[in-house]
Structures are given as C-alpha cells and as structure tokens.
C-alpha positions as CSV (number, residue, x, y, z in Angstrom):
1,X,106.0,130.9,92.2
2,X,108.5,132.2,90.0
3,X,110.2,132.4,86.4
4,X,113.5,132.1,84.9
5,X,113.5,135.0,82.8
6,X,114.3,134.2,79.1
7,X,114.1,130.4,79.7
8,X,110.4,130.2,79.8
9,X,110.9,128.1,82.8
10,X,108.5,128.5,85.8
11,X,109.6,127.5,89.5
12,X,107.1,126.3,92.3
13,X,107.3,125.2,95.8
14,X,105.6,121.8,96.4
15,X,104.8,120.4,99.4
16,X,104.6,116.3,99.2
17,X,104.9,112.9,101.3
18,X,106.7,110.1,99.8
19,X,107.7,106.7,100.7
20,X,111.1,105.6,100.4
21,X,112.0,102.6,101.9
22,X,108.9,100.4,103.2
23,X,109.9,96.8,103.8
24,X,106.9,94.3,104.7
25,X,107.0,90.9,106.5
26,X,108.0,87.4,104.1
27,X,109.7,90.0,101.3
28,X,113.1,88.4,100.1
29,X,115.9,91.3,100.2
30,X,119.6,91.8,100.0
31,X,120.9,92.5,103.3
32,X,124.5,93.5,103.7
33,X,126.4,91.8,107.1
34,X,127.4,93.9,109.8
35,X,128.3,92.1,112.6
36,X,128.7,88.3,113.2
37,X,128.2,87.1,116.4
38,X,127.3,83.1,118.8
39,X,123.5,84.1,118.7
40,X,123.8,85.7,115.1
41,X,124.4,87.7,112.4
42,X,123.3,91.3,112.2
43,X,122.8,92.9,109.1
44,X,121.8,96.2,107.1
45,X,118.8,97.2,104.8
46,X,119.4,100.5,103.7
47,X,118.7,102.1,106.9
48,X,117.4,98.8,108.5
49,X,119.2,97.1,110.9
50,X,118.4,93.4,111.4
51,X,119.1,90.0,113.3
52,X,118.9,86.7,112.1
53,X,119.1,84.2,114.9
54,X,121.2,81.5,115.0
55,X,118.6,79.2,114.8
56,X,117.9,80.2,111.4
57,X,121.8,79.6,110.1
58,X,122.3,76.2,108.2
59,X,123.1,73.3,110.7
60,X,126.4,73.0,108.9
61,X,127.5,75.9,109.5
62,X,129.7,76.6,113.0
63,X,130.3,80.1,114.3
64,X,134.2,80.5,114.7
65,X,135.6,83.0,116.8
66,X,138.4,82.7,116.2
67,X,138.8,83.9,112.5
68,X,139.4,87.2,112.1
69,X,136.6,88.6,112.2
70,X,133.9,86.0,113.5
71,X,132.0,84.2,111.2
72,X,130.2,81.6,110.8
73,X,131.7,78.8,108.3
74,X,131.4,75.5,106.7
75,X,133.8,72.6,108.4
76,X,134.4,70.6,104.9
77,X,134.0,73.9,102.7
78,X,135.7,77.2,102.1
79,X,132.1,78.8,102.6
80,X,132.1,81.7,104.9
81,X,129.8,83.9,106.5
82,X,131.0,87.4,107.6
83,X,130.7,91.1,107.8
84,X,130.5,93.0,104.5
85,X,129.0,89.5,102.7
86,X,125.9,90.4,100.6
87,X,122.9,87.8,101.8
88,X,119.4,87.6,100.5
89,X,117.1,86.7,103.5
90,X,113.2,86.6,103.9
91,X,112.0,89.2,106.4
92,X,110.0,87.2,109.2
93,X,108.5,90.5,111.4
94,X,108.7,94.0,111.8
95,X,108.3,96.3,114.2
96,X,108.0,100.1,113.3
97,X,107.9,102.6,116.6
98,X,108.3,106.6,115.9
99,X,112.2,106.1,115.7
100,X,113.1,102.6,114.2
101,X,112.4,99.9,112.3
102,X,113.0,96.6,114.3
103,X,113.3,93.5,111.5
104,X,114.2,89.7,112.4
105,X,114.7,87.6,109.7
106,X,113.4,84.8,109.2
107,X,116.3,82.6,107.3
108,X,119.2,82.9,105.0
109,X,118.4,82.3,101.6
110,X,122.1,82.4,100.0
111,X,125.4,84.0,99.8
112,X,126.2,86.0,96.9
113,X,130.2,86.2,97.6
C-alpha cells in the first residue's frame, strides 16, 4: 500500500473479477441496427453482435434493396427498418465460446425511431 502524505488518504492495489455485460436467453434489450440484409437484420448489444432472421420480421414488412441503405419497410406506411434504428428485441439463444458471444433473436418487439 501506500499514503498520500497530508491527505490522510491511503492507496491499495486490489485484485477483483467483475461482470459487465451478461445477457441471458428471453431478456428484452435495446439493440442498435447494423446491417440490414434478405435473410435479416444484424444488430449490436454493447459488444454483442446479433441476427434476427427474417422469419421473425412482421409479415408486412418487405425488405427493399433498393433504398438507400436496405431496409426493410411497410408498403402502405412510412415505417422503416434500417441501420442505426434503435429496436427492443427478446433474446431467443446464446452461445458463449472463449472469444464471442453468439445471440439470435428471437423477434422484434418495436421501433423506437
């Protein structure tokens, strides 16, 4: 250890483990949207990258690729899915190896434009 002088402070070293970021299967998060693609949209978690298939996309919704960028959007509404949209989705597995966290989602919740 040791002391500020004339502060009456006193400096140690610590050694400790702590959790950070620990996501676990059916929790709703906010996921920001990285990439929009046919089979799905990719999005972030803090550091967790994640897919949501197609599948689990509203029916309504149609991917187009030809706005720029790709997203996926309503045909009688201005609603929009695309990169950089905020989402809240329900994560549906996880898989956690020594380098990476592998999440699929299990459907989109809402858009919070």
């Amino acid at each position: 250890y040791s002391s500020l002088l004339g502060r009456g402070y006193v400096i140690f070293p610590v050694k400790y483990h702590a959790i950070v970021f620990r996501p676990f299967k059916h929790e709703v998060v906010e996921a920001i949207i990285t990439q929009v693609t046919k089979m799905g949209i990719f999005c972030k978690i803090g550091p967790l990258t994640c897919f949501i298939s197609r599948h689990s996309i509203p029916r309504d919704m149609e991917y187009d690729a030809s706005a720029n960028p790709p997203c996926y959007k309503k045909k009688d509404d201005d609603l929009m899915i695309q990169p950089d949209d905020s989402i809240r989705v329900k994560i549906a597995g996880l898989q956690v190896d020594a380098k990476e966290f592998v999440c699929i989602m299990q459907k989109k919740l809402s858009n919070n434009e």
